[in-house]
LUMTI-996745 format. One record per residue: x, y, z of N, C-alpha, C in turn; residue in three letters. Coordinates in pm, whole numbers, padded with zeros to 5 digits, always signed. Atoms other than C-alpha are relative to their C-alpha. Layout:
<lumnus>
XYZXYZXYZala ...
</lumnus>
This chain:
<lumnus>
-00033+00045-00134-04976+03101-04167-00116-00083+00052unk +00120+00105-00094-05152+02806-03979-00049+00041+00079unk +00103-00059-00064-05437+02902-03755+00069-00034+00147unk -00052+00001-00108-05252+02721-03478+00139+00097+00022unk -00154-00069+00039-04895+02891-03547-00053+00169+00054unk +00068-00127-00055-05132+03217-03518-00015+00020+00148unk +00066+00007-00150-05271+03133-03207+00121+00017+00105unk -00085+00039-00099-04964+03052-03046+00094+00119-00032unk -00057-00116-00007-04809+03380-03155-00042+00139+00064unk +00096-00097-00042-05073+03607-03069-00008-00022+00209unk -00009+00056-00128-05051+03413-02722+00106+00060+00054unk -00142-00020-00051-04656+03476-02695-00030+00167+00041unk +00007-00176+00021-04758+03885-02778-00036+00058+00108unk +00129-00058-00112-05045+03891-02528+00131+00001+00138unk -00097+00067-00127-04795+03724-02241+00077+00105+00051unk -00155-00120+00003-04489+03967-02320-00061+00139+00061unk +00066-00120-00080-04752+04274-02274-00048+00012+00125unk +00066-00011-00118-04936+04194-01965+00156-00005+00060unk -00142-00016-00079-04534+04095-01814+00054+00088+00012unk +00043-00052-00017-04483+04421-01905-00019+00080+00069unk +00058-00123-00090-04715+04603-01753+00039-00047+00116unk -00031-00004-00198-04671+04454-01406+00145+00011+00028unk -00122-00080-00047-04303+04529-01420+00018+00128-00048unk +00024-00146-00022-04399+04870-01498-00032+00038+00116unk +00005-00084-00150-04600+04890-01192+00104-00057+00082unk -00062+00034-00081-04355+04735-00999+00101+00084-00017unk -00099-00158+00013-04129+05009-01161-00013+00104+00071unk +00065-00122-00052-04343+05290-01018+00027-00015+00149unk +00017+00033-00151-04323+05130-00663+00100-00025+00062unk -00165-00015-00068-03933+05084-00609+00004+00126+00070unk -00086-00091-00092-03742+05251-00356+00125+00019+00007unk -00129+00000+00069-03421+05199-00491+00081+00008-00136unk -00071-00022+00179-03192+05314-00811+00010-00159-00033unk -00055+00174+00102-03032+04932-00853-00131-00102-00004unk +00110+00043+00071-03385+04841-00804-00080+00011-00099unk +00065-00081+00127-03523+05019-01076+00051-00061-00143unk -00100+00069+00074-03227+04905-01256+00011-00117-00048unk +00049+00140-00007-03281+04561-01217-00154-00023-00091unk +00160+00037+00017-03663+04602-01307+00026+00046-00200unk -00013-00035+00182-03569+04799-01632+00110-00119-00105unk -00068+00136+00089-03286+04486-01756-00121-00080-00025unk +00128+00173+00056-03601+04228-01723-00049+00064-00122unk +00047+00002+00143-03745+04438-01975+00033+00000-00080unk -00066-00045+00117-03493+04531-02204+00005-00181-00074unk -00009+00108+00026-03461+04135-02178-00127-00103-00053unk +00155+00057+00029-03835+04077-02231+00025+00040-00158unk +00008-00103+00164-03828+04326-02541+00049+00058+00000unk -00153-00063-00017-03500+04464-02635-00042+00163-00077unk +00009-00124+00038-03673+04725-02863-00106+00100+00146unk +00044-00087-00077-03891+04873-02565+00065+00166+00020unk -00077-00170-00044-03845+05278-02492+00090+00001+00132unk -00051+00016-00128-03626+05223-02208+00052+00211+00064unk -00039-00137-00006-03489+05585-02239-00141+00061+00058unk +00151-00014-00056-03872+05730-02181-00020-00072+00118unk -00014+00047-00116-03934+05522-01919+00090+00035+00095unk -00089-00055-00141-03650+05621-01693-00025+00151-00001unk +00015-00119-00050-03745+05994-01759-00148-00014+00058unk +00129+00012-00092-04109+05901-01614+00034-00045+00156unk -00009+00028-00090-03920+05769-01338+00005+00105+00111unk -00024-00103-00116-03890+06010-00973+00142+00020-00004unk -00126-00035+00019-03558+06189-01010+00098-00101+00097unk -00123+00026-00123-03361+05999-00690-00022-00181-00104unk +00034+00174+00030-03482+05642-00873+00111+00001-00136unk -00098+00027+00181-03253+05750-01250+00145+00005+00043unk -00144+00025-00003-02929+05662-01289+00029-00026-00181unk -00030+00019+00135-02758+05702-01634+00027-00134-00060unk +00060+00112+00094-02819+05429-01886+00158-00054-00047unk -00194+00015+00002-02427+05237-01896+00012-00026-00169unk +00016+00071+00132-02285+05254-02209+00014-00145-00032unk -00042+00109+00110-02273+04963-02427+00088+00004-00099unk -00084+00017+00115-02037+05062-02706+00139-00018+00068unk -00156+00007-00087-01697+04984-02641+00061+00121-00032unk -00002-00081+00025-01483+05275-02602+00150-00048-00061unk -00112+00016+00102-01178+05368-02844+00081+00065+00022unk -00137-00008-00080-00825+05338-02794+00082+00052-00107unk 
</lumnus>
């Protein structure tokens, strides 16, 4: 791998983490479920593998709201 190609990956990595963390704290500091909600899509959309599950049990009980499914259901 090219030294620039490196650089500019290691860059993308750094970016994604610090973004991140400050919508973590901005997680911690809601006052609302569909806000929370909202804050946890940016990430899933930042980084789809993130713990999202973990994270909502760190959240304050009145802030969780169950996680919608995604699978389709069968008929």
């Amino acid at each position: 791998m090219a030294y620039i190609e490196r650089k500019n990956e290691l860059k993308r990595r750094r970016h994604r983490r610090w973004k991140i963390r400050k919508l973590r704290a901005k997680l911690l500091q809601c006052k609302e479920p569909t806000e929370a909600e909202a804050i946890l899509q940016k990430i899933k959309k930042l980084s789809p593998l993130y713990p999202l599950d973990w994270l909502r049990e760190q959240l304050p009980p009145q802030l969780r709201q169950p996680a919608a499914s995604t699978q389709p259901t069968k008929k």
